[in-house]
C-alpha positions as CSV (number, residue, x, y, z in Angstrom):
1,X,50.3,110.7,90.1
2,X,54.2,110.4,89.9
3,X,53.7,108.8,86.7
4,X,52.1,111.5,85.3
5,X,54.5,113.6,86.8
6,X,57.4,112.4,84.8
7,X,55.4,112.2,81.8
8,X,54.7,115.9,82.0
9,X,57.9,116.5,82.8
10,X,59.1,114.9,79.4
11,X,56.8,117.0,77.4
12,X,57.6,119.0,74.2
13,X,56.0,122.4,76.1
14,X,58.9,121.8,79.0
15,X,61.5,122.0,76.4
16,X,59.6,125.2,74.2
17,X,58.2,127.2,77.4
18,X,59.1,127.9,81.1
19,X,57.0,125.2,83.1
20,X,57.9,124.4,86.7
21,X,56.8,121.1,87.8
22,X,56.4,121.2,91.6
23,X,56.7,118.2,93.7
24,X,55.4,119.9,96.5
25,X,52.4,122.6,96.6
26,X,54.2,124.5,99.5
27,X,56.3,125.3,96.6
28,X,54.0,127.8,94.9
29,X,53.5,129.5,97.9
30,X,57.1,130.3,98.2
31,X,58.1,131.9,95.1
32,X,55.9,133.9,92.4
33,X,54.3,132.0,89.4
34,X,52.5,133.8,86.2
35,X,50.0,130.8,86.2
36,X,49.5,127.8,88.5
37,X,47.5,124.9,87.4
38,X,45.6,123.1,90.1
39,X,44.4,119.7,88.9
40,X,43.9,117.9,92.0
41,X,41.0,118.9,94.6
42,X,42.9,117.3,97.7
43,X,45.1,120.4,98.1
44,X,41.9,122.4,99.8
45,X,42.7,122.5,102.6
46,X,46.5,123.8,101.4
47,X,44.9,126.4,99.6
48,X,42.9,128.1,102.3
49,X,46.0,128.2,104.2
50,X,47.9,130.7,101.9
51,X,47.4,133.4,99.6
52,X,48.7,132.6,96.4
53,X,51.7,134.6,94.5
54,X,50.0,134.1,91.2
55,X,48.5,136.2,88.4
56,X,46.2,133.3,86.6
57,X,44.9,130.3,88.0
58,X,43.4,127.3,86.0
59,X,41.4,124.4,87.7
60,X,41.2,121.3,85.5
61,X,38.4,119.2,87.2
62,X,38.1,121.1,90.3
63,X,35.5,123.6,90.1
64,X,34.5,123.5,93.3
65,X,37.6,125.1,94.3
66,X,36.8,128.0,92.4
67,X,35.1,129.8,95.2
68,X,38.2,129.4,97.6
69,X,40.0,132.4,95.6
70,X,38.4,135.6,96.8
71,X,40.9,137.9,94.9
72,X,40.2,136.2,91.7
73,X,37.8,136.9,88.9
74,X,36.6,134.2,86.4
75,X,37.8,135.1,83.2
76,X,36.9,131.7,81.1
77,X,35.0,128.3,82.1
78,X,34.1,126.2,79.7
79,X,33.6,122.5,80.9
80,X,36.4,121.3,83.3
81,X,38.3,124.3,82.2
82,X,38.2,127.5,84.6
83,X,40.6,130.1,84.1
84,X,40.9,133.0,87.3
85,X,42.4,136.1,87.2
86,X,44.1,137.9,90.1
87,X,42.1,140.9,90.6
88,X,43.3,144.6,90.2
């Protein structure tokens, strides 16, 4: 994963757009995000925890989290994609 991690931190989208790369999801949590992208199902139990200071979430590869967002409507899924929308 940290591999990854400093790969995607070395991408040509950190240099053109705003991406935060956080090394910690507590992090998310903490301060307010247009989108957060959720690629790993371990943080489940994280997630139930806290309401989310997000306008858009996408899961890549974790639809089964999808149900764990109550104040967010699916607005696109198409194969591991799912995009959510906060509600109101």
């Amino acid at each position: 994963m940290k591999k990854k991690l400093l790969v995607a931190k070395t991408n040509y989208l950190v240099k053109k757009r705003k991406i935060t790369y956080l090394d910690k999801l507590e992090s998310a949590f903490e301060n307010h995000y247009d989108i957060l992208l959720i690629s790993d199902e371990s943080y489940r139990d994280e997630i139930e925890k806290r309401i989310l200071n997000v306008s858009f979430i996408i899961l890549v590869n974790c639809s089964r989290l999808k149900s764990q967002f109550e104040n967010f409507e699916i607005v696109s899924e198409e194969n591991a994609l799912l995009v959510l929308k906060k509600k109101g």
